[in-house]
N, C-alpha and C positions, 0 to 999 in steps of 0.2 A: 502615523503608521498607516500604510494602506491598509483594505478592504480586511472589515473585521470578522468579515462571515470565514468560520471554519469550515470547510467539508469532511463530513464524515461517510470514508469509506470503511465499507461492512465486507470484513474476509470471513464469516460464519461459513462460507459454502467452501471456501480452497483451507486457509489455514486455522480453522477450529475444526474441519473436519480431518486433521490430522491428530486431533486429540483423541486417545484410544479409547476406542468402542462410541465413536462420533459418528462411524460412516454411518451416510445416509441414502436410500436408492432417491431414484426419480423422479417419482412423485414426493418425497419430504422434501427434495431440494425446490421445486420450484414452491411449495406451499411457505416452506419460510423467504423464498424470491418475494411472493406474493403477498408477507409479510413485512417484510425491507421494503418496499415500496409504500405500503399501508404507512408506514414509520417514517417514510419519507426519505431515505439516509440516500447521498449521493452518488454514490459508486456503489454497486455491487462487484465483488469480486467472484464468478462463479466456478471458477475451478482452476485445473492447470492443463489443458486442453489434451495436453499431449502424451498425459503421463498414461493414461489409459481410452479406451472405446467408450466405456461408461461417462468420462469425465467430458470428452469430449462432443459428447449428443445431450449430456443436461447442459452443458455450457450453451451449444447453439438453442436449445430451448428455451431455455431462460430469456437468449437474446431475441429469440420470437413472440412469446410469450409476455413478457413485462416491459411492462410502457412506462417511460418517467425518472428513473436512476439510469446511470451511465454502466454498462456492463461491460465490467474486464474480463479478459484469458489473463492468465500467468504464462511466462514462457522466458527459459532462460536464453541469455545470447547466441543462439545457433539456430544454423534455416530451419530445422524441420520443427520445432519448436514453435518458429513463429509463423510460420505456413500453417500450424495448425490452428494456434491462437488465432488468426486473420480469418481463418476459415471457419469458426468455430463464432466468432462475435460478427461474423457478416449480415445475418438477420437484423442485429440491433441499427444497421446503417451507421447514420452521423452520433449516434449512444454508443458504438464502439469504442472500445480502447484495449491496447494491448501493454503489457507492464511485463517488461522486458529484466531480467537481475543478472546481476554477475557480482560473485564474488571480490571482494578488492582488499582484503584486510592482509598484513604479513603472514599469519599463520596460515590462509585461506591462498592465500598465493601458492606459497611451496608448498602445504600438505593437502590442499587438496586440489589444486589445479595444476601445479607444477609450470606455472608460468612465470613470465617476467611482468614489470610493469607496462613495457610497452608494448607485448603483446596482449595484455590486458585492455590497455587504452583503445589499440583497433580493434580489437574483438567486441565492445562499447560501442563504440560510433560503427561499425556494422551492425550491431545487434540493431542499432537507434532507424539509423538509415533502412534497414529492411520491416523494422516495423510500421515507419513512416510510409512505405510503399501500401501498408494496405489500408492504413488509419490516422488524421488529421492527429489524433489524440493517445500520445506516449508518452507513458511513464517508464523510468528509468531509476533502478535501486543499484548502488554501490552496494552489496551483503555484506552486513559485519562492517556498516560504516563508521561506529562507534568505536571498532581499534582500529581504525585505519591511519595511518598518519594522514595530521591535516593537509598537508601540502601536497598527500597524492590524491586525495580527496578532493581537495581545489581541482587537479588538473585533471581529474576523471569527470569531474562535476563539469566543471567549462566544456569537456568535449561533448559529453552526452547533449547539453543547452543548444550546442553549434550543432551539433545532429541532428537536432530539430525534435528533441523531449519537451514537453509541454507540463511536465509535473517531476522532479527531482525526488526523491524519498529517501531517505537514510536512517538503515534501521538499525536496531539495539537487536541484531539477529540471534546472539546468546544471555540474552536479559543481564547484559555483565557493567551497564552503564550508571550513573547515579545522574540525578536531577540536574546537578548544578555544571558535570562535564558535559551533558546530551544535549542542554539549551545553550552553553557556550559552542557547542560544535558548531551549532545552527547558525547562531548567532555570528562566526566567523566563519562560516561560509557564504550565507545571506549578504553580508557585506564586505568580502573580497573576491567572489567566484564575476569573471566576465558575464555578462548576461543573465544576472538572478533576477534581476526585477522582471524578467521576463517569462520566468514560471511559476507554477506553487508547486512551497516546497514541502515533504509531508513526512512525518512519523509514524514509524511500524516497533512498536515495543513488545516485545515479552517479559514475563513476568516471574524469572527464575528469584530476581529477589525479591520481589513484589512491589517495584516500585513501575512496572507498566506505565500504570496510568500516571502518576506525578511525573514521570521523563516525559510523557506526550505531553502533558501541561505546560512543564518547563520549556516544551518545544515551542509550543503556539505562544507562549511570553515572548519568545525571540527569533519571531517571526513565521515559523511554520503554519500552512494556512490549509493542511490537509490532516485530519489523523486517520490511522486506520486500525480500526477494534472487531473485535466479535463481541455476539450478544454470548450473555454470562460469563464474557471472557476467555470463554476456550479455547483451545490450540495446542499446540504440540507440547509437549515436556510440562512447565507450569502454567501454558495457557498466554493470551495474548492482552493487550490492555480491554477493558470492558468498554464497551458503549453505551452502556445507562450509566457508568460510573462519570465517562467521559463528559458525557451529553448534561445529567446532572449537574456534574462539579461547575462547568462553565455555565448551566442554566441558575447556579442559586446564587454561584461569586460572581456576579458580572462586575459586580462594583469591585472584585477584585482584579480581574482579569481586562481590566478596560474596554468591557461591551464587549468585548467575541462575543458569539452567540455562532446556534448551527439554526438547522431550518429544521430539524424533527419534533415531529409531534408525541411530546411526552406520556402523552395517553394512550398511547400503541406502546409502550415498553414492556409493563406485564405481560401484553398477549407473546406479544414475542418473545419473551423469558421463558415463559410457559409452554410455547408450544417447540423455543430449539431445547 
């Protein structure tokens, strides 16, 4: 199996702070930036650039301010979205990344986009295409990959790749997946999608049934080589997979987990529990 280092990206600043009575202003958000870094975790995620004024001036802060983790915008497949993502991680330079989503699941199709698949598909490799325009390094989420059917999966996945995505994600968007379907999804897409060897691919869980964290596990057993958690697990509705839980479970099973391993420094976890 290739490269067993996991990357752990940290959405404490975009998707825990949708967990109610999480917002944070200005100053908390770069102190726990400052903290993620202290911790070492790879990707910050720090906001969704566009959604608001506020969101979008601690995002480019963050990217000026914090040296060392990769820092993402959010931003769904549509220009002004990603013009503001682009504009908003431009500070961090070549630590930019923008992570780009669209919806792609049946229900998510008709009830809340009202599209087709193949208007789906280019709306993807545009989204990809114009985030590529401002940044080496795109990430690209199918929403709600876990009821997607496989085979539109595959061909959503193959185009984002060809787009030029540099990181695939497929998330358990309404925590509705179990362990053993989430890491076969992986598992057959990793090894039928055109060009997988040529991104990492990563896990975004919530945790409506509480199994967050064992579907990201399950995911990195079969091949996923990104996860993405908050600290104490928070996030919207029942919160997202934890990252001490994450970081832990792979730091005490190695001998289960055949040597993954991430690069955080286990001694910064308290602080950071403590202070998001």
């Amino acid at each position: 199996m290739k490269n067993k280092k996991v990357i752990i990206f940290d959405t404490t600043l975009r998707d825990g702070e949708q967990c109610p009575g999480a917002a944070m202003n200005l100053r908390e958000k770069l102190e726990v930036a400052r903290q993620l870094a202290r911790l070492n975790v790879d990707v910050i995620e720090a906001g969704f650039p566009v959604s608001s004024e506020g969101d979008f001036t601690s995002v480019q802060q963050i990217a000026r301010e914090i040296k060392g983790p990769t820092i993402a915008g959010l931003a769904r497949c549509v220009p002004k979205d990603i013009e503001a993502a682009g504009e908003a991680i431009k500070p961090a330079g070549k630590r930019g990344r923008i992570h780009v989503f669209l919806a792609t699941s049946k229900i998510h199709r008709e009830f809340k986009l009202g599209k087709a698949k193949d208007e789906i598909l280019r709306l993807a490799i545009d989204g990809v295409k114009r985030a590529k325009a401002y940044v080496h390094n795109v990430e690209f989420s199918p929403e709600d990959a876990s009821r997607t059917e496989l085979d539109f999966l595959l061909r959503i996945v193959e185009a984002a790749i060809s787009a030029g995505a540099t990181t695939i994600n497929m998330p358990d968007t309404v925590g509705y997946a179990t362990p053993q379907e989430y890491g076969s999804m992986f598992k057959h897409v990793i090894e039928n999608a055109r060009g997988a060897d040529k991104v990492v691919f990563s896990a975004h869980c919530h945790d409506d049934l509480g199994l967050a964290v064992a579907n990201s596990l399950a995911a990195v057993q079969n091949g996923a080589r990104q996860i993405e958690c908050t600290v104490n697990g928070i996030g919207e509705r029942a919160g997202n997979a934890s990252l001490e839980e994450i970081v832990m479970g792979l730091k005490t099973r190695r001998d289960f987990y055949s040597g993954l391993y991430t690069g955080i420094r286990a001694r910064e976890i308290v602080k950071a529990s403590r202070l998001v």
